[in-house]
C-alpha positions as CSV (number, residue, x, y, z in Angstrom):
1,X,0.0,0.0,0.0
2,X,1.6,3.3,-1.1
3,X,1.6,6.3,0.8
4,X,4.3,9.5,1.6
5,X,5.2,11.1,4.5
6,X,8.3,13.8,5.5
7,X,9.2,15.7,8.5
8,X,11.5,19.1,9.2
9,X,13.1,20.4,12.2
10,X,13.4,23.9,13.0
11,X,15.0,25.8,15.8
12,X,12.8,25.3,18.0
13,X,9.6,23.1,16.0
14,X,9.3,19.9,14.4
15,X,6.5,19.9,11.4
16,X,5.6,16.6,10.2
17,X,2.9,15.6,7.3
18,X,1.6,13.1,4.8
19,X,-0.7,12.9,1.9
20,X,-4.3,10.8,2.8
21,X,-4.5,8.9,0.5
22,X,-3.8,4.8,0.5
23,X,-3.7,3.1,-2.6
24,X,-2.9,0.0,-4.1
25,X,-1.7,-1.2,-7.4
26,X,-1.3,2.6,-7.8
27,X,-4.5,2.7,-9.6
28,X,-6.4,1.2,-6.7
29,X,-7.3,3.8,-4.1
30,X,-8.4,2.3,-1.1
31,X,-9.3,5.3,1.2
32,X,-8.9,9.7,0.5
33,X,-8.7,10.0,4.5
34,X,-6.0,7.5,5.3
35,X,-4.4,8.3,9.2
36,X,-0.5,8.2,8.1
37,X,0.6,10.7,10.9
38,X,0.0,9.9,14.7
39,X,0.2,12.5,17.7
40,X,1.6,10.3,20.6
41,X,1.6,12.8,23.2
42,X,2.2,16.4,23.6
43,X,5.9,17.0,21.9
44,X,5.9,13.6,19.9
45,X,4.5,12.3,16.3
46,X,5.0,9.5,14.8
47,X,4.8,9.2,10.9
48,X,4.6,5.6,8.9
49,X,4.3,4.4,5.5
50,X,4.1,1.1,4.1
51,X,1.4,-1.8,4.9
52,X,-1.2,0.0,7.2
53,X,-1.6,-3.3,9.0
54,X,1.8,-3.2,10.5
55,X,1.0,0.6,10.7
56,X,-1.6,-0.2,13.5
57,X,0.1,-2.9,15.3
58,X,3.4,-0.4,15.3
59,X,1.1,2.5,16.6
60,X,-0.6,0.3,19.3
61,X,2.5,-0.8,20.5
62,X,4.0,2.5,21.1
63,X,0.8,3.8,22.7
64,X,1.0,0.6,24.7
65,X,4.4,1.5,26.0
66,X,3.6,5.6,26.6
67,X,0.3,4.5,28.9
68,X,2.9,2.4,31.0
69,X,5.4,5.1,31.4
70,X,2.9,7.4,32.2
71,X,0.9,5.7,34.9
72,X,5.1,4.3,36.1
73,X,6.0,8.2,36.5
74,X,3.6,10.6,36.2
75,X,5.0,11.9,33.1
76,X,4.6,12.1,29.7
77,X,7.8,10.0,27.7
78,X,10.7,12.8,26.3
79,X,11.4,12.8,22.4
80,X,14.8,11.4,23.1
81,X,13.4,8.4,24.8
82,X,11.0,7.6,22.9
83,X,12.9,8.2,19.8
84,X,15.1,5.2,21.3
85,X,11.8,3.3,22.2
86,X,11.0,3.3,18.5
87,X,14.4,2.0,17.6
88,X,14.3,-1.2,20.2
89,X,10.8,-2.0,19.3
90,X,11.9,-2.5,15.4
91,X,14.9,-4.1,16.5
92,X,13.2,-6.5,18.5
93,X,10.8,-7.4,15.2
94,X,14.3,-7.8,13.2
95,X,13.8,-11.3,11.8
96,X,10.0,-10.2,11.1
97,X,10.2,-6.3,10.8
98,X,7.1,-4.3,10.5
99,X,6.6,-3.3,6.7
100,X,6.4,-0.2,7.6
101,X,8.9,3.4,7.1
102,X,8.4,5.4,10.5
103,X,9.6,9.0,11.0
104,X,9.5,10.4,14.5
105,X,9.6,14.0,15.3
106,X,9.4,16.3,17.9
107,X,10.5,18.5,20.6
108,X,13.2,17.7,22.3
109,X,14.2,18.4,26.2
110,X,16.0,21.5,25.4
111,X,13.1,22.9,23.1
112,X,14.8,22.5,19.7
113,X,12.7,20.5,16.8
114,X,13.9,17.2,16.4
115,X,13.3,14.4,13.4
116,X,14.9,10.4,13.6
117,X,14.5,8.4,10.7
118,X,14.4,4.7,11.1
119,X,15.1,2.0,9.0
120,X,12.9,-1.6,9.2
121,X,15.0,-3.2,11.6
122,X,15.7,-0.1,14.0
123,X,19.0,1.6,12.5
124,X,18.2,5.3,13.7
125,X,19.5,8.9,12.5
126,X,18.5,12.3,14.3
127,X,18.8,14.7,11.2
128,X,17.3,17.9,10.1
129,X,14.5,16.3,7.6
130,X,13.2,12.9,6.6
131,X,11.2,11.3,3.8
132,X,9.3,7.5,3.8
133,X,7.1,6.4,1.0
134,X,6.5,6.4,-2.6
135,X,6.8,10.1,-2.5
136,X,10.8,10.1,-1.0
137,X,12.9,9.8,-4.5
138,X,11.0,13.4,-5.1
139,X,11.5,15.0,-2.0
140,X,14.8,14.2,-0.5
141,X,16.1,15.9,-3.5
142,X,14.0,19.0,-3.0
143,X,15.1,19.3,1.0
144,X,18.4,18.9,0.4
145,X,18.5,22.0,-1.9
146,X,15.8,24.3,0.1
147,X,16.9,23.0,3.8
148,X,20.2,21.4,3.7
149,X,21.5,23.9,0.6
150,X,23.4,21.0,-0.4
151,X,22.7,21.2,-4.2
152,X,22.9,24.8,-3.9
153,X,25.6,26.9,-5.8
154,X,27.8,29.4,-3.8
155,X,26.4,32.2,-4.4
156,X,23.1,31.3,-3.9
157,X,21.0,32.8,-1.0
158,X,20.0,30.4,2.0
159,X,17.4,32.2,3.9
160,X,17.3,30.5,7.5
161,X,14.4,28.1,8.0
162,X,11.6,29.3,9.9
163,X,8.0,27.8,11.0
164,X,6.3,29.3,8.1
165,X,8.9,28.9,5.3
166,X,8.8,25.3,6.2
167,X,5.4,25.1,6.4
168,X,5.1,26.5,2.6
169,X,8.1,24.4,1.9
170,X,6.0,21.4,2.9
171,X,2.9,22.4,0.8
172,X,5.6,22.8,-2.5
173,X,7.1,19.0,-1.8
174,X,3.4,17.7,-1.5
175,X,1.9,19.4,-4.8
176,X,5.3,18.2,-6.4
177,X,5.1,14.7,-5.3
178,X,1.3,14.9,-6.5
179,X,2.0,15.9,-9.9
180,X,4.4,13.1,-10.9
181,X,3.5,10.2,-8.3
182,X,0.1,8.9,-9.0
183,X,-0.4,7.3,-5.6
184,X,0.2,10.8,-3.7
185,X,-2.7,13.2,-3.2
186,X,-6.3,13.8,-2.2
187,X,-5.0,16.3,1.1
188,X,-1.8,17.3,3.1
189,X,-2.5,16.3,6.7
190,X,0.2,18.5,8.4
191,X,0.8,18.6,12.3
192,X,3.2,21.0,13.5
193,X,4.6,20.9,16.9
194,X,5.8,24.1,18.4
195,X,8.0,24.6,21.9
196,X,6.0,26.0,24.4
197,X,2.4,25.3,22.5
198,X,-0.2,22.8,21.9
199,X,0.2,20.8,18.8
200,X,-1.7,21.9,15.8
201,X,-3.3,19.8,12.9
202,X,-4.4,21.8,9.5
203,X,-5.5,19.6,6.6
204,X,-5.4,21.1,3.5
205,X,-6.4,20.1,-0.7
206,X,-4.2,18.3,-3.3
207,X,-5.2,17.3,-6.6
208,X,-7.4,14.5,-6.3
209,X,-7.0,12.6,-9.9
């Protein structure tokens, strides 16, 4: 079952967001309002591609785990932790693994925006953006020239990243991905979490051909 997701981290804000829909076959759409990005608690959210099944399962597990820590301390689980939660979980599952690409972003316990990217078996990296999906080929390429300036040429101007630039920056990688990757569209489910202040969910349009 195809699907896209990405994540960016800011200064001091994590943005993550997917498309909605799930298809199959690529001509095969299964659902417009498929759940690919998951709040977990106040400064975490967890993003997934791949079989939805496994999806679930992955997502119950976690929430499992959070409910325990929370009723053991009194306290909701730190990015950092659960981050490394994530990462023993899939390596536990390594002769089986989840079919599944998860992102996890958030805020961090100094307040800065953080994204881990994970491979199946639970090989982790904390970097500044992440793409899973049928939509990554596209939009790796397009962060590493607008947020990591990689691609860029000397001269060129790097304006520094801020909530709103990334937000817009999120909006061009998803009506990108849509134009060229049948299996991408319908709407942009975007969750932004912000130090300091409640997470926020917008959903908003894509082409839906």
């Amino acid at each position: 079952m195809k699907s896209s997701t990405c994540a960016l981290a800011g200064e001091n804000f994590a943005i993550v967001a997917s498309d909605t829909r799930m298809s199959q076959m690529e001509i095969n759409i299964i659902t417009r309002d498929a759940e690919k990005v998951h709040v977990l608690n106040d400064s975490v959210i967890l993003a997934t591609s791949g079989f939805y099944g496994d999806v679930l399962q992955l997502k119950r597990v976690l929430q499992s785990r959070l409910h325990k820590y929370r009723f053991d301390y009194r306290t909701d689980m730190s990015c950092d932790l659960m981050a490394e939660l994530l990462a023993r979980n899939l390596y536990y599952r390594r002769f089986f693994p989840y079919y599944t690409g998860a992102i996890l972003a958030g805020i961090d316990e100094n307040g800065k925006g953080a994204v881990f990217s994970y491979d199946p078996i639970g090989c982790v990296e904390r970097i500044a953006y992440a793409a899973t999906g049928a939509a990554e080929p596209m939009m790796i390429p397009f962060f590493d020239c607008q947020v990591g300036h990689v691609t860029l040429a000397d001269e060129a101007e790097r304006p520094p990243l801020t909530l709103q630039r990334a937000i817009s920056l999120m909006k061009d990688a998803f009506r990108t991905a849509a134009e060229r990757e049948i299996s991408t569209g319908d709407k942009i489910h975007l969750v932004i979490a912000e130090a300091g202040k409640p997470i926020q969910q917008v959903h908003l349009p894509l082409r839906e051909d």
